[in-house]
N, C-alpha and C positions, 0 to 999 in steps of 0.2 A: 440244292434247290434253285439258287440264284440261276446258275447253269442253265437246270433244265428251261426255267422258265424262258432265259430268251433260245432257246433253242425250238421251245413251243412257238415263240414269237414268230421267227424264224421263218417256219413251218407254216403257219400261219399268214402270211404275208407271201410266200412263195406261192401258195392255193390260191391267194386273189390276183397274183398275176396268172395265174394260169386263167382264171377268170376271164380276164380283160383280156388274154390274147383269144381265148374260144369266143371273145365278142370283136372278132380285128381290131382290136384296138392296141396300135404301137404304143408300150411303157413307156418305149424309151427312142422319142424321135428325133430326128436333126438339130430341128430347129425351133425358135419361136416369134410369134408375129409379136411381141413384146412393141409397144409403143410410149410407155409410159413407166419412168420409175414410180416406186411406191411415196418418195419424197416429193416429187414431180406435180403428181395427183391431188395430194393431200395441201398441196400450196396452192393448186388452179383450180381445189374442188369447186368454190361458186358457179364460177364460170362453167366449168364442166356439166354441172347440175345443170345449170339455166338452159344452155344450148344445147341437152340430151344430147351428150358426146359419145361416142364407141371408145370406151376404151380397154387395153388390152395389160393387165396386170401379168405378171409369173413370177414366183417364188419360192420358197420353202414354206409348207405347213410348220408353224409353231404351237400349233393350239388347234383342236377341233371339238365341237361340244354340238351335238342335234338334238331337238326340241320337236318331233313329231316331222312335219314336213317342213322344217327347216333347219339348216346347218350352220353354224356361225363357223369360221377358221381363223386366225391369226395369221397373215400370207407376211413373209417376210425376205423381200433383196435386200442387199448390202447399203442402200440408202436408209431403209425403216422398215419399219410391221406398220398394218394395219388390219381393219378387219373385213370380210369378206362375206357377204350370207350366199347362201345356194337354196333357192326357194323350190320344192315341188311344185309350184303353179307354171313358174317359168321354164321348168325341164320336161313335165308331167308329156307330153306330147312326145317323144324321142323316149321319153325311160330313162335318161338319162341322170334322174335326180338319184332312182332305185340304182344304178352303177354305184353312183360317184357313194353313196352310203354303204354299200355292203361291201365298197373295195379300198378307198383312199381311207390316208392313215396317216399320222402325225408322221412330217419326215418327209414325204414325197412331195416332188416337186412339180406345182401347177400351174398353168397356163389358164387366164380366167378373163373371157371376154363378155362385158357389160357397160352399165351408167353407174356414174355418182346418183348415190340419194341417203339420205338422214332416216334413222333407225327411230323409231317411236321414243326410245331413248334420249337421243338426239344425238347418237354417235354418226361423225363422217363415214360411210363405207359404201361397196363396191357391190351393186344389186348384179349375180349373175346370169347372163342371158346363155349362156356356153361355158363350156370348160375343157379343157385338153390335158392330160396325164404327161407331164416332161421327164420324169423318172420314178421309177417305183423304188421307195426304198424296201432291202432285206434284212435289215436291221433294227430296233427300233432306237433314239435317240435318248439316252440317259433324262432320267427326272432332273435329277441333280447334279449337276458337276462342281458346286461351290462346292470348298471346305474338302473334297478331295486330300487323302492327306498323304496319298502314292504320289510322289512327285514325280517315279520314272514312268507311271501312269499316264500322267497328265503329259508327260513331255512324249513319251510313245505315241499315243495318240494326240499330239498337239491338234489337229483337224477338229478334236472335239473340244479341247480345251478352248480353240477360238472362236467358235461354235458358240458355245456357253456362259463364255466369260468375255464381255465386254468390253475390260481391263486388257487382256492379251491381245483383243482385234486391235484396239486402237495403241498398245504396244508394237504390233505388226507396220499401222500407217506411221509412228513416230518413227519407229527404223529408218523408215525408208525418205522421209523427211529428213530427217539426220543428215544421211548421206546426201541427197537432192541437195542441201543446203550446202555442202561442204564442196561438192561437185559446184555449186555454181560461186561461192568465194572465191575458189580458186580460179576459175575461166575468167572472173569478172577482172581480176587481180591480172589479166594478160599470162597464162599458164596452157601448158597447151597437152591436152590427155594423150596418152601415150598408153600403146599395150606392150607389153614388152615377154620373153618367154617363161610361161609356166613350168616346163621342161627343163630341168638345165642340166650340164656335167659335172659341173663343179657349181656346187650352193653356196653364195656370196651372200653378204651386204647385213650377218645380226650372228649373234651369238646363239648358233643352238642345232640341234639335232632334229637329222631331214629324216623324209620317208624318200626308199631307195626304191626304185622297180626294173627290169630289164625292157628295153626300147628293143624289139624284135627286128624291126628293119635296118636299123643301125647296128644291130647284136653289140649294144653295150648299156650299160647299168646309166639311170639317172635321175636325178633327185626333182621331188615337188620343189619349189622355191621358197625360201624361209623368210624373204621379203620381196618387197613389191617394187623388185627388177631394180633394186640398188644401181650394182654395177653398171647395168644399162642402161640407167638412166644418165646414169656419170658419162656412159662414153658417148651417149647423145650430146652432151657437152664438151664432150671433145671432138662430136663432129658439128659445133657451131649452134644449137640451141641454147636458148638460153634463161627462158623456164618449163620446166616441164612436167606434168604431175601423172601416177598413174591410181586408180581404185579399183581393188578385184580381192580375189582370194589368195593365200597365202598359208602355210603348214609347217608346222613344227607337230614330231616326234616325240613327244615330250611329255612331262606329267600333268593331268587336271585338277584343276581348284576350281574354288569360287570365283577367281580372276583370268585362267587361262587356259585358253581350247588349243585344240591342233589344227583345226579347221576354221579361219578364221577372215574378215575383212580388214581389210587397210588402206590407209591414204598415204602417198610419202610424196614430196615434192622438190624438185631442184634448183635452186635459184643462181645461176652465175652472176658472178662480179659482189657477192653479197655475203654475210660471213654471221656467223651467229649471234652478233647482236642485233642485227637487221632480222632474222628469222625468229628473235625470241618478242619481236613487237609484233611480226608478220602472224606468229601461229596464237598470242593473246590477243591479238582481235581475230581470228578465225575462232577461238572457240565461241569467243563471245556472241557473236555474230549466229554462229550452228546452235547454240545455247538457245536464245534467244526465239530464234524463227522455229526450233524445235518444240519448243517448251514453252515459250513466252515468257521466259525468268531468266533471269540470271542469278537466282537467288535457289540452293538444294539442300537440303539434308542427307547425305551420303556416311554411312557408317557410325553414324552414331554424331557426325561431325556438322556443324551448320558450316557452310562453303558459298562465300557470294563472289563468283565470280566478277562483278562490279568494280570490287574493291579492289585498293593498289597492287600490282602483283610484286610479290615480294623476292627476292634471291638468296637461296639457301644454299651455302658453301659445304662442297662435301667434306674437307678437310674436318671445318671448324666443329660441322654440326656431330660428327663421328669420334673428336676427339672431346667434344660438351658431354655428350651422352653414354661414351662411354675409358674415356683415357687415354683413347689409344690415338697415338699419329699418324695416318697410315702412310707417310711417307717416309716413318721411320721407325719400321717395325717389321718384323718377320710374321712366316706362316704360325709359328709353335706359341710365339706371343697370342696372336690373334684367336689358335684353338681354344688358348685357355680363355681367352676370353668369352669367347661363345660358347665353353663349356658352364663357365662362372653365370651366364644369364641364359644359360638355361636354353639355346637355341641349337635348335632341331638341324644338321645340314647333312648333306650326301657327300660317304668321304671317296666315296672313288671318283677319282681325277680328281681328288682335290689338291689346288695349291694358293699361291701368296690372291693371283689374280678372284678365284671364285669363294679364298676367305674374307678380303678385303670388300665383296659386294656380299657375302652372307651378313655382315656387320653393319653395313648400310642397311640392306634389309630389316633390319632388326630396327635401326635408328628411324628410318622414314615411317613406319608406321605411328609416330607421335607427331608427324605434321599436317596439317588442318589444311594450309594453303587457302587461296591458289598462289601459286607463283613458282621459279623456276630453280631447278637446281644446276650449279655451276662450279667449275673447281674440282669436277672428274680427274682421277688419276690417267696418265696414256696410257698403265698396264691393262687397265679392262674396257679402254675407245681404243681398239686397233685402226676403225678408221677416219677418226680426228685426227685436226690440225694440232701441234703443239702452241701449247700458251705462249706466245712471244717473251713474255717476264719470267716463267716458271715452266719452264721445258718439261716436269715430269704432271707437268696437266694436260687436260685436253682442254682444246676450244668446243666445248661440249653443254649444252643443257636437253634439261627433261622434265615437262610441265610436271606439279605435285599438287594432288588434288584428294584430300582424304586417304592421306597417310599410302600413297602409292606413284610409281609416277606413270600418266595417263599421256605416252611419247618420248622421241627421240631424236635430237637432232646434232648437228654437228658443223663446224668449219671444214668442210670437207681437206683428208689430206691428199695433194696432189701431187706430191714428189714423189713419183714414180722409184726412188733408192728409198726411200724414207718406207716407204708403202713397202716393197721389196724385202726389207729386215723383218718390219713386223708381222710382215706375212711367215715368214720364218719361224719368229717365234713363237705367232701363232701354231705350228706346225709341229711346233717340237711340242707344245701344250697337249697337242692332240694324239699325240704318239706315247706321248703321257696316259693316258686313259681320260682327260677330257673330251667329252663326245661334241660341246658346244663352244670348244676352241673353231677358229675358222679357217677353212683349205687355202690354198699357194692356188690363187686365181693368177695365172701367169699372162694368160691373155689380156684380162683387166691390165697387169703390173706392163705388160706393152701397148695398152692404149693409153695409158696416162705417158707414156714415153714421149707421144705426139702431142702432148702438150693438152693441161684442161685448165682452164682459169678458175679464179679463186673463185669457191661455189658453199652456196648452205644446201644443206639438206635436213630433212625431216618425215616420219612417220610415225601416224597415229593410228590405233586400230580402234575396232568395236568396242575395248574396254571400255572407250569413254564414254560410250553410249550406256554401256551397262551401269556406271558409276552417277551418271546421271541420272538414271532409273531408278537406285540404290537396289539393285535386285544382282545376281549373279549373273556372270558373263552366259552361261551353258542358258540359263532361263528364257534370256535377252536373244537367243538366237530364235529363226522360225522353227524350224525343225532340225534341232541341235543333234549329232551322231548318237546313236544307242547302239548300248551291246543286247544282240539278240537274244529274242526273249526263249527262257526254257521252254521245252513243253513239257 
C-alpha cells in the first residue's frame, strides 16, 4: 500500500508539472534573483517593513496549509524557515494565486518576491507580491524521518536524513570545522600543505591491505594509498623541507567496524630536526586546540568513558600495561604463548598470516580497551613500528607514540627511522611477513630505501584520521562520514 501511495504521489505531482509547463512556465530555471537570506530578513525585518523594501526570498517549502484565498508555507534555506503567505488579492489579477494552489506542493523549491509585514497574529513574514517555481519536486518528502530505525536507510539516502535531522546537518558543518581547524594549527605552526600521489606502485608508509587496479596507459597494476603520502612526504625531507603536512583521502582494503572505513580522511605531518617527544606536545595541543574550536569543550563522554582532554596527558607503556593486564612479557615470549593467551580471554583474531608481530598487537588490542586516557602510549616493540627509530636505551622498542582516547588509539606517530641499512633489513622482514600470508605486512619500497640513501635528518612524523572526529561525536566512524560507501541496494 505504502508503495502504491507514493507512486500515486508520483503521478500526481508529474500532472502538475505538465500543468505548469502547458502554462510556460519553466519548473526548473537557471537561476534566481535571490537577494536576501531567510536569516538576513528576519534580522533587518523593522527596517525592511518601515521602508517597504522589495524583497526577494527562495527556498524549499516545509510546510503549506490554504485557508480559502490564502496560503501560508513554511519557505526554508540553509540559514532558517520562516513563513510566507500568498494572498489571492495580491495575485488575483495574473491568476497566479489559482497556479500557485492547484500546483506547488510541500518540497518544491520557490522563488518569492515581496515586503516584510506582521500577520494579525503578530508573526514576522513575507507578504507575496510574485512568485517563481525553482524546482518542481516528484517525490514527495517523508513525514517523519526521526526514530527511523533502518540505519542503511538513513545512511542510503543520507540527502534526506540531513534534510530532517538537524542533528546530522550540523554533524555535516562540525566535520568540516574539524578539519578547517586542524588545517589552520597546522599552517599556523609554519607547515606547509603538500599533495603528494594518490596512485602509487608500491603502497608505503601503515600496515595494511590496498585496493589494486590496472593503470591503462602505463599497462601496470597500482594501488589506492594506504596513507597520506608517507614516504613522500619523508623524501620532501630529504629534498630540504622541513615541515610539511598533507589532508585528503586514503584506503585501506580491509574489514568494517564501528571504528574503521576503507575510505577515509587523514592528516599526517613531518617535522625535521624534531623526534617524538617534541611531536607528542605538538599533536596534545592540536587536539586540544581542533577540540575546542570544534565543539567548544574539551570536556566528552565517548563509550561509555568520561574523557577531559584538559587534563594531564598521561603515558602508557606498552610493555608494562600488557604484561599488568594480562602476564605476558611481550619481549619475552613466543607466538604459542600468546595464542594461549588470547584463547584463555576469550579473543576473537584472524589466523591467516598470523604471527609473533600481529599476535603481540591482538593482545594490546585486547589491553587498550580498558584505558579511559587521554594521553599517549609509548614503549612499542620495533617488531610491529617497521618505520620507527629504535629506542636509544632499549633497541627492541620504537621511538613511537599513539594518542589513547576511550580505550582506542586515535593516531600515529614516530621518530622517524632514517638509516637507509636499518630501513633496508626491515623492509625485508617486512617482506618475508608478507610472503607469509600477511596481507598488511608492508612492500620492499626500494626507491624510498634510495632516497633515504641521500641523507634525511632526524624527523617526527604523524597521522590522524576521521576516527577522531567520530569518537568525539561518540557515534561510529561509517555514521560520521557524509555519504559513507553502501552496498547496492537489491531490487
Amino acid at each position: 500500500m505504502e508503495n502504491n501511495s507514493k507512486l500515486n504521489e508520483r503521478q500526481d505531482r508529474l500532472k502538475k508539472l505538465e500543468n505548469l509547463e502547458s502554462l510556460d512556465i519553466n519548473a526548473y530555471p537557471a537561476k534566481s534573483e535571490r537577494n536576501f537570506l531567510v536569516e538576513a530578513f528576519l534580522s533587518n525585518f523593522s527596517n525592511l517593513e518601515k521602508d517597504k523594501q522589495e524583497v526577494i526570498l527562495a527556498g524549499r517549502i516545509r510546510s503549506l496549509r490554504s485557508h480559502g484565498n490564502l496560503s501560508f508555507l513554511d519557505l526554508e534555506d540553509e540559514s532558517g524557515r520562516m513563513q510566507v503567505v500568498v494572498s489571492k488579492k495580491e495575485l488575483e489579477e495574473e491568476g497566479m494565486y489559482k497556479v500557485f494552489v492547484k500546483n506547488i506542493d510541500v518540497g518544491d523549491f520557490l522563488e518569492c518576491k515581496g515586503q516584510a509585514f506582521i500577520t494579525h497574529k503578530g508573526q514576522n513574514s513575507l507578504l507575496v507580491k510574485s512568485w517563481k517555481i525553482l524546482a518542481k519536486t516528484l517525490r514527495p518528502i517523508p513525514d517523519s524521518w526521526y526514530g527511523l530505525k533502518d540505519e542503511e536507510e538513513r545512511l542510503r539516502k543520507r540527502y534526506l536524513d540531513i534534510l530532517m535531522n538537524p542533528e546530522i546537518k550540523e554533524m555535516v558543518k562540525q566535520r568540516s570545522k574539524f578539519w578547517q581547524s586542524m588545517r589552520e594549527f597546522m599552517i599556523d605552526k609554519g607547515f606547509l600543505e603538500v599533495e603528494t600521489p594518490v596512485l602509487e606502485s608500491t603502497p608505503g608508509g601503515a600496515d595494511a591491505e590496498g585496493f589494486i587496479t590496472h593503470h591503462n596507459a602505463l599497462d601496470i597494476d597500482v594501488y589506492l594509498r594506504i596513507s597520506m603520502g608517507e614516504l613522500w612526504q619523508k623524501k620532501l625531507m630529504v629534498a630540504g623541507f622541513e615541515k610539511t603536512f598533507e589532508l585528503g583521502r586514503q584506503f585501506r582494503n580491509e574489514g568494517m567496524d564501528a571504528e574503521h572505513l576503507q575510505d577515509y580522511t587523514q592528516l599526517e605531518f613531518y617535522w625535521a630536526y624534531a623526534d617524538y617527544e617534541k611531536g607528542m606536545d605538538l599533536v596534545e595541543e592540536m587536539f586540544k586546540y581542533v577540540a575546542k574550536e570544534t565543539f567548544g569543550t574539551l570536556k566528552f563522554k565517548i563509550k561509555g568513558f568520561e574523557v577531559d582532554l584538559g587534563k594531564k596527558w598521561e603515558r602508557y607503556d606498552y610493555r608494562i600495561i600488557v604484561k599488568d593486564k594480562t602476564g605476558v612479557d611481550i619481549l619475552n615470549t613466543n607466538e604459542k604463548e600468546i595464542k594461549a593467551k588470547l584463547d584463555e580471554l576469550k579473543v576473537k583474531y584472524d589466523t591467516k598470516g598470523f604471527n609473533i608481530t600481529r599476535a603481540i598487537d591482538n593482545l594490546w588490542k585486547y589491553c587498550r580497551k580498558q584505558i579511559a586516557g587521554p594521553g599517549f602510549l609509548v614503549g612499542t616493540p620495533i617488531t610491529v613500528s617497521p618505520l620507527a627509530k629504535r629506542d636509544d636505551k632499549e633497541p627492541e622498542l620504537a621511538q613511537r607514540f599513539q594518542p589513547i582516547i576511550a580505550g582506542s588509539e586515535l593516531g600515529n606517530g614516530y621518530s622517524e627511522l632514517n638509516n637507509p641499512l636499518d630501513q633496508e633489513e626491515r623492509f625485508k622482514e617486512q617482506q618475508k611477513l608478507r610472503e607469509a600470508g600477511d596481507k598488511e605486512a608492508q612492500m620492499h619500497d626500494k626507491d624510498f630505501v634510495e632516497a633515504l640513501e641521500y641523507g634525511m635528518p632526524p624527523t617526527c612524523g604523524f597521522g590522524v584520521s576521521e576516527r577522531l572526529f567520530s569518537f568525539l561525536m561518540d557515534k561510529s566512524a561509517r555514521e560520521c562520514q557524509i555519504f559513507p560507501l553502501m552496498k547496492p541496494k537489491q531490487e
